[in-house]
N, C-alpha and C positions, 0 to 999 in steps of 0.2 A: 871852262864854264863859269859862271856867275850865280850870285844869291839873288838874281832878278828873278821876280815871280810874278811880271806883269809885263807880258811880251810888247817890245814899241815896234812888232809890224809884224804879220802873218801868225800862225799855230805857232804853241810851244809845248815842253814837255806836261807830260801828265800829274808831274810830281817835282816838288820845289828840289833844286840842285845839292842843297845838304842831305835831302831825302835819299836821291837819286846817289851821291857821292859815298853817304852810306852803307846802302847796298852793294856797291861794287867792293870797297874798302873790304865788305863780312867774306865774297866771295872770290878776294881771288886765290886761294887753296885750289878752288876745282874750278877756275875758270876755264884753263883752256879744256881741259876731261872735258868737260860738260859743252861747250862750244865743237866740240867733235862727237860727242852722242850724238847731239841736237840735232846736229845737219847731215847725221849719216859720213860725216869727214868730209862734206865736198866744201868746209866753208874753207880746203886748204889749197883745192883748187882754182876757186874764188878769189882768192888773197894770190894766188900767182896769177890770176888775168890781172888786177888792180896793178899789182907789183909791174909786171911790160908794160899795161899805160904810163905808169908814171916815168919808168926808167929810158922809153923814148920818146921823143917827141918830133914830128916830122922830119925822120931819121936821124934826129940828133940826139947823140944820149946826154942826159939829164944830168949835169951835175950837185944841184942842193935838193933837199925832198922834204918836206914836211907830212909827217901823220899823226893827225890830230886825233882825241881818244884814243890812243894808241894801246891803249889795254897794257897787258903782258909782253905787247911787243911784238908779235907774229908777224902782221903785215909789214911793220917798220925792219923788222930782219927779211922777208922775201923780197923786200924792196932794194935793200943793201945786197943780194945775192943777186940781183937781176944788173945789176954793174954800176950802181950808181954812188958816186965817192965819197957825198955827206949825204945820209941821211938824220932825221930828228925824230924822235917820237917826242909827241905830247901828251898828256891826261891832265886831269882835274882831281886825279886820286891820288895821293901822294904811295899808299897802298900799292896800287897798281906799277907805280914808276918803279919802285922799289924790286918788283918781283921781274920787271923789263931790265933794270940793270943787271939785276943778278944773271938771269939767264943770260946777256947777254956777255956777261963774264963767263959764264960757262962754256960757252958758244966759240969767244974771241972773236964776237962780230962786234965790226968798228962803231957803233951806233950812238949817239946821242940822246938822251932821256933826260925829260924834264918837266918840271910838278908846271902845269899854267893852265891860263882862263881861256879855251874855246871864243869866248864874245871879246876877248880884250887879247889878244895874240902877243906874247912881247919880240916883235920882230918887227922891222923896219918893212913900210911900202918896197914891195919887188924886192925880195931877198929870195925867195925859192921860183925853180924851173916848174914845179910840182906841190899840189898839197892834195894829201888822199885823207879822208874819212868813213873809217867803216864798221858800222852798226854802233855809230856813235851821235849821230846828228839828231835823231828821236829821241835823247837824253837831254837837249837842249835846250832853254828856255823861250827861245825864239829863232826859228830853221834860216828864215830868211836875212835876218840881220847876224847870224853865225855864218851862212853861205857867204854873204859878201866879206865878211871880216876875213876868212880864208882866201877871196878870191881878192880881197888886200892885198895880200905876201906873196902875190903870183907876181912874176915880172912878166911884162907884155906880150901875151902868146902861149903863155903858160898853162898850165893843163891843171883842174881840178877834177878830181874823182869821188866819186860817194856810190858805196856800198851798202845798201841798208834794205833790211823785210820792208816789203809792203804788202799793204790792205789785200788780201788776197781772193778774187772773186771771180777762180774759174768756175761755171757750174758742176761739173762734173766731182771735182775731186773736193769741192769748196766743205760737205759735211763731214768726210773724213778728215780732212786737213784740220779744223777747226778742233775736230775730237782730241786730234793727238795731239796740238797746239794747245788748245785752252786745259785740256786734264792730263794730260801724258807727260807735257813736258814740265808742267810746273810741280809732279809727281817724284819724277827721276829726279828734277834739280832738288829738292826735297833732299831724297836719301843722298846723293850724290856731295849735295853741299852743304846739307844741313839746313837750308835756308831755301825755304818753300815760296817764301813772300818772293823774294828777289824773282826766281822764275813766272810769278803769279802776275807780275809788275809786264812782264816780256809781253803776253799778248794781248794785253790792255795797252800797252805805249801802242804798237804797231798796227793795233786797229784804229787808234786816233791818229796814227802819221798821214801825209799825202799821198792819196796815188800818183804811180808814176810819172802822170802827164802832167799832175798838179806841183810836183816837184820839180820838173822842167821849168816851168813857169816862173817859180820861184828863182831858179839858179838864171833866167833870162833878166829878172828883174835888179840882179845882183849885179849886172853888167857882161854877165857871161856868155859867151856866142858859142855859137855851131853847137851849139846843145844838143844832145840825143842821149837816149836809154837804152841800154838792153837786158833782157830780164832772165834770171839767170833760175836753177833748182824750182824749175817747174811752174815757175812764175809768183815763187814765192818770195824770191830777190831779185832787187833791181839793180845796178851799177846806171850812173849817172857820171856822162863827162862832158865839159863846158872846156872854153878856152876864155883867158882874159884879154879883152878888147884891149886894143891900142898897138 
């Protein structure tokens, strides 16, 4: 990510990238804990559907992988267990890379980790088969000019994935969701990490992010074809996958 805080095309984050970089920095002690209250643990069966898109691609398995926000590392390790022989993780948190290396030494998973900018990739056009982001693209200061920079370092035919909450507006379950969302979870991240704001930021980004169709649109404008969504934990996550033209 970047210290831009005047998106040049589409929505951007809700909060300037040091703000946002911050936050993450305070919280990764209990990120993943807290990433497994959150979502009841299905966000680990999530990160293994992302993980098989990426790792094959119309039956070919994938050799380089890119994961951007890459956090702690989770998905960038289900990715490397689902057979694929480099993968990379990226963040913008130096924090964060740090707590991805370690474990990943603990692990002895082969993985690569590295501190860079989301808007500004340091990777050559067409270097990876894959590039996944998950519940990292609502942190960015511009969705649309982050989508294409990713869909940069796709080589031709390459598979972009994005993971991320959306706007969430079933009727039925929309005043309970909201309850436990907007006071529950920012409650528990509270005692859990010490750090209430961080969680209090969570459903303020995701109620400004795009709904799903409007996130399509975005990833079409980026150059990405055969675009489609599917919405995952009740329709409170989306997974988005595009191919790069040419």
């Amino acid at each position: 990510m970047t210290e831009q805080t005047t998106p040049a095309s589409g929505h951007g984050a809700i909060e300037s990238s040091s703000h946002v970089r911050s936050m993450f920095d305070r919280i990764v002690p209990r990120y993943d804990l807290m990433n497994h209250v959150m979502t009841f643990g299905m966000d680990i069966r999530w990160r293994g559907i992302v993980a098989r898109q990426a790792a094959t691609i119309d039956g070919r398995a994938s050799r380089d992988v890119l994961d951007v926000a890459t956090g702690t590392g989770d998905l960038a390790f289900a990715i490397r267990k689902a057979g694929v022989d480099r993968v990379t993780g990226l963040d913008f948190s130096a924090e964060m890379i740090a707590s991805a290396t370690a474990k990943g030494r603990e692990r002895g998973a082969d993985v690569s980790f590295v501190v860079g900018d989301a808007m500004a990739l340091p990777f050559a056009d067409a270097s990876f088969d894959a590039c996944t982001v998950s519940f990292g693209l609502r942190n960015m200061p511009d969705y649309g000019a982050a989508i294409a920079e990713m869909a940069r370092v796709l080589r031709p035919g390459g598979r972009f994935i994005c993971l991320e909450m959306t706007p969430y507006r079933t009727p039925l379950l929309r005043v309970p969701f909201q309850f436990y969302f907007e006071r529950i979870v920012p409650l528990i991240g509270g005692v859990l990490s010490g750090d209430r704001e961080a969680y209090t930021y969570l459903p303020k980004s995701v109620a400004a992010f795009p709904p799903a169709e409007e996130l399509a649109a975005l990833m079409r404008g980026a150059d990405l074809t055969q675009v489609t969504y599917r919405k995952l934990g009740f329709g409170t996550v989306a997974m988005h996958v595009g191919v790069r033209a040419g």
